[in-house]
N, C-alpha and C positions, 0 to 999 in steps of 0.2 A: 517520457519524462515524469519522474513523479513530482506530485505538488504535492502542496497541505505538511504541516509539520508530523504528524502522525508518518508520513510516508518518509520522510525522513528519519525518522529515530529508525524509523524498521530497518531502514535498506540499510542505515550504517551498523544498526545489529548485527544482520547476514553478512555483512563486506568482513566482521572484525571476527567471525567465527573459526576455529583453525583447529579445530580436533582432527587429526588423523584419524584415516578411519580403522588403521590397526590397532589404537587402541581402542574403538567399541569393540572388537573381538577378543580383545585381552579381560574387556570388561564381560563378556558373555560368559567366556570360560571361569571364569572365577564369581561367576553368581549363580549357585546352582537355581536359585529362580527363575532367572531368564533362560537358564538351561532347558527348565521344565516347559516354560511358556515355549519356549520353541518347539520342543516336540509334542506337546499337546495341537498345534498348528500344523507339525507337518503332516504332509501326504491330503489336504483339501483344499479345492480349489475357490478360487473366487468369483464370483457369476456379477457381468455388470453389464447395463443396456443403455442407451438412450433412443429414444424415440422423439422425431423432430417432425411436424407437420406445419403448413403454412399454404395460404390461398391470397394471392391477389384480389382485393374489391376494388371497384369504382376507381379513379383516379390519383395514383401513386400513393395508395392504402393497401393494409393486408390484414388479417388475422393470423392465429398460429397458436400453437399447442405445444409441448416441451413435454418430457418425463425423462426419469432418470433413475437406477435401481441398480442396488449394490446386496451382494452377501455374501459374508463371508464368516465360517463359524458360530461366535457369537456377537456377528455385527452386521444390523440390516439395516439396509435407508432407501428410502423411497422419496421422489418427488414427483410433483405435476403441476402445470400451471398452463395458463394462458399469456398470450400476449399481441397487443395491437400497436400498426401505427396508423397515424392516418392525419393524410393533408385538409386540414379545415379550410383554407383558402390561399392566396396565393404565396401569403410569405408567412402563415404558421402553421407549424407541422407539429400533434401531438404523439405520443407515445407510451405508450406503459404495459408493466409486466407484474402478475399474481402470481405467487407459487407457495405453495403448501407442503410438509414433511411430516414423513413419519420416522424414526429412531428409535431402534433396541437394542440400549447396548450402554455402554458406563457413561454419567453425566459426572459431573463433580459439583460434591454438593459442600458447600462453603459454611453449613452449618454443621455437617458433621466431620468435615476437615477431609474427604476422601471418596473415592469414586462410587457411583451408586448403580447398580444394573437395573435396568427398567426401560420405558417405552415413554416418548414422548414427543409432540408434534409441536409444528412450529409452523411461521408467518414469514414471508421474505415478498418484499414491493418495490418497484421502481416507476417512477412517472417522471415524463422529461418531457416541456413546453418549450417550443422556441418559436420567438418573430424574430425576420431575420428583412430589411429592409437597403437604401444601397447607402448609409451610413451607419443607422443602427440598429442593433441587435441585442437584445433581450432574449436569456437563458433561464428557466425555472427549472431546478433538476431534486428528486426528492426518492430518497434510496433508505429499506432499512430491513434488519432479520430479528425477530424476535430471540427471548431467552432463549429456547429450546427448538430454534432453528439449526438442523444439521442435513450439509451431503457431504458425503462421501466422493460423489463422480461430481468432482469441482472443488474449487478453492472459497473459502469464509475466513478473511483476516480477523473480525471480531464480532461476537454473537452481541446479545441483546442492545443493537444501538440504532439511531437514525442519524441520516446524515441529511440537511433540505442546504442548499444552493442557489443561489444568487449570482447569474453572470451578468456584468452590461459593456458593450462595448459599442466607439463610434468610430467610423474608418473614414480617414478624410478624401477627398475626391483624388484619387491618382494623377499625376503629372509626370508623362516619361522620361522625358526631357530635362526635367529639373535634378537637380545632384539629390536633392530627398525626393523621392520617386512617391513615396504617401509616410503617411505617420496613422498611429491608432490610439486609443485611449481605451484602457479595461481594469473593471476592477471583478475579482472575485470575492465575494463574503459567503461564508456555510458554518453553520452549526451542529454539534452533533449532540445528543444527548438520548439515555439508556427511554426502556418503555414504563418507567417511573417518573418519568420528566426532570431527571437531576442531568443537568447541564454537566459533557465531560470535554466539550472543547471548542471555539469558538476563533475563528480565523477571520481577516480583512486583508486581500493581496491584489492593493493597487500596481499596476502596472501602463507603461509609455512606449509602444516600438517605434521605431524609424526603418523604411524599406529604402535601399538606397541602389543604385546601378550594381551591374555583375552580381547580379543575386544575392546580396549583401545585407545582412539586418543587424541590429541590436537593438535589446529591450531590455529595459530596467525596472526592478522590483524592489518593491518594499512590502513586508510584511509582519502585523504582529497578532496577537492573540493571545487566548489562555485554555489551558489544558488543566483538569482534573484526574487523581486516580484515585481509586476506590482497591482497598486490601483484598474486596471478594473475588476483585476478576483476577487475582493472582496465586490465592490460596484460600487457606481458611479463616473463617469470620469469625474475630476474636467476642470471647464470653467471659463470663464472672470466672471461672476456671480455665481458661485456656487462652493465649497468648496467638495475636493474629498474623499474617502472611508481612506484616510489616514488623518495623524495629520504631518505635515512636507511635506518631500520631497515625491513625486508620485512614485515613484521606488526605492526600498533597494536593496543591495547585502553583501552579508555578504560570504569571507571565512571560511571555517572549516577544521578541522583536529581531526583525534582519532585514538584510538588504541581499540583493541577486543581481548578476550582468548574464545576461543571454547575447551570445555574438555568433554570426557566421560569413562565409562570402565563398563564391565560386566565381573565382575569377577566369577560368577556361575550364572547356571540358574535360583536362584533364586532374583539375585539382580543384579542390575542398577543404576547408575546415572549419570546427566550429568547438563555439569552449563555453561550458555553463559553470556557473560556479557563486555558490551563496554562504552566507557566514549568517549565523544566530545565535543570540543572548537569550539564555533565560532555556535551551530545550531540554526536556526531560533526560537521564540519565535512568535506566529504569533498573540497574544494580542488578544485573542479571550476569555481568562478565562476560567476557572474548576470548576464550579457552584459555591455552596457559600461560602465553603470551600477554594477554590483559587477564586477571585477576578482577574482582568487583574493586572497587575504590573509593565505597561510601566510608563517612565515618563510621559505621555500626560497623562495618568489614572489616576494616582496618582494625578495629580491638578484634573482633572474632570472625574470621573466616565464613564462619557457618552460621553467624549471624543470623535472623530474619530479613529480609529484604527493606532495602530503605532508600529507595528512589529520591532522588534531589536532578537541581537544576544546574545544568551545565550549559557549555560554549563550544557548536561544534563549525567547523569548516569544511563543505564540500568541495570537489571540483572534478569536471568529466571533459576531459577536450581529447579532437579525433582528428586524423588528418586523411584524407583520404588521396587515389594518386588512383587514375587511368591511363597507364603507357599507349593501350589500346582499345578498338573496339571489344575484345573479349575477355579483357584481365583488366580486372579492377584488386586492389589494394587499399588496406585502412590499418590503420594503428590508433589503438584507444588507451586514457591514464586512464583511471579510476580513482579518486581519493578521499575518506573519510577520514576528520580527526574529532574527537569528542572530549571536554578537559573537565570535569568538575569545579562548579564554583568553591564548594567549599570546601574542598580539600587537597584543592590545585591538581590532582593527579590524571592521567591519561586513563579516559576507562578505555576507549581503543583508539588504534592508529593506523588505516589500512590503506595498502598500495597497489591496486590491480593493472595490468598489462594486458591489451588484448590484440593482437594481430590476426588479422584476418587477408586470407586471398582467396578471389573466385574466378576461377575463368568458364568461359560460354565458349564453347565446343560450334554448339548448330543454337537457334532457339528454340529447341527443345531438352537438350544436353547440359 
């Protein structure tokens, strides 16, 4: 499940994207550029490692070691770190991770508007506290990569930020018997902001479940927040003579607010389903377009296609429900919607609209098969 509005705007970016991929080959052949870039690459291979070590200490604690190593041409990254968890007593369990980088290979530098080849090292941490008791529970969670944090062997949705977190939650005494079988209370709050200390987003997502017979929940959410962007993490950083990755003002902030239903039940073993779905005022639109199908749909686009970039706040609608179906012990069945819609406040239009179908069938042969 993704949370947090950040993870929203993304997943509806990917769901709304629709290039074919015949024409990035039409795009190849008619740039003798990329033509060049390709065969300056072919015929070398790419060399990549990890190395994972760990030891059990004392009572449901461990240590542990990580590395990670890529090259290829002219791109090399290297990681290493450490990491621990360890039960301080009986209902809190600490945890955290240090890693460290090295990078040689193009950064983008926001002052000269363009990719820079060099060497640079970087900072990435995570620390995670939890009391966990038999109502409540208290989550401290504190995650972040510096500017000139990069790997290669792994995924970095976005460089120089922190993210620290706030979970609490109370779970009320279970009752089997009764038609609400238990209820919980949670709120999540986290903040994020770059290693300058400029504030780029800031989230509160109370939430109410009810657990109800035949494995039946629903939980409701509200959340709102505010988000900041900044023109550098986009392009380049406007000057007395040159004109920045935006159209307007160098920094947007935009409020938001929504609300969310989380539902499911399994009423026998052989059937399931479950449906999430949330609606938000106020999320970013970050005028980037959905291939040819969505077009960007800022004002600044709208007079000029080619515009500079000009991010506003739109109204989008999720929703994901699945149904799932076991005739038997060895064939199970699911059917999944997918659906993202995203509307621009101020200029009414669809930046995307997207509709995924997912069928799935698995059957079990033996339990190993």
């Amino acid at each position: 499940k993704v949370t947090g509005k950040q993870g929203r705007t993304s997943l509806g970016a990917m769901l709304a994207a629709d290039d074919a991929p015949g024409d990035f080959s039409t795009e190849e052949r008619a740039d003798p550029g990329r033509s060049s870039e390709i065969a300056r690459l072919a015929g070398h291979k790419a060399h990549v490692g990890v190395l994972r070590l760990e030891r059990d200490i004392g009572h449901e604690s461990s240590v542990g070691l990580i590395g990670t190593a890529y090259s290829f041409v002219d791109k090399h990254n290297y990681l290493g770190g450490f990491d621990g968890r360890f039960r301080l007593g009986p209902q809190t369990v600490a945890a955290l991770q240090l890693v460290g980088t090295a990078w040689r290979g193009p950064f983008f530098d926001p002052d000269l508007g363009q990719d820079v080849y060099r060497t640079g090292n970087g900072l990435g941490y995570y620390v995670n506290l939890e009391q966990s008791g038999r109502h409540f529970n208290l989550t401290f969670n504190g995650e972040g990569v510096s500017p000139e944090y990069r790997t290669e062997v792994g995924y970095t949705r976005r460089y120089d930020t922190n993210r620290e977190t706030l979970w609490l939650r109370y779970n009320s005494e279970p009752k089997p018997d009764a038609s609400v079988v238990s209820w919980s209370l949670r709120n999540k709050s986290y903040a994020d902001f770059d290693w300058r200390g400029r504030l780029q987003l800031t989230e509160h997502y109370p939430q109410v479940q009810f657990n109800f017979r035949s494995q039946s929940f629903l939980i409701l959410y509200a959340f709102f927040g505010y988000e900041r962007l900044f023109e550098e993490e986009f392009g380049a950083r406007r000057t007395p003579t040159r004109s920045g990755a935006f159209s307007g003002a160098p920094e947007r902030g935009s409020g938001y607010k929504g609300l969310e239903l989380e539902a499911g039940t399994t009423p026998g073993q052989k059937f399931s389903c479950r449906v999430d779905t949330w609606y938000v005022w106020g999320i970013f639109d970050l005028d980037r377009g959905g291939g040819r199908r969505f077009p960007r749909v800022s004002p600044a686009a709208l007079r000029d296609p080619d515009a500079p970039l000009d991010p506003g706040p739109g109204n989008q609608w999720y929703l994901n429900g699945s149904v799932t179906y076991q005739p038997t012990k060895g064939l199970r069945t699911s059917i999944e919607y997918l659906k993202g819609r995203l509307v621009r406040q101020d200029t009414r239009r669809v930046a995307f609209d997207s509709n995924l179908f997912a069928l799935r069938a698995t059957y079990q042969f033996t339990p190993f098969i």
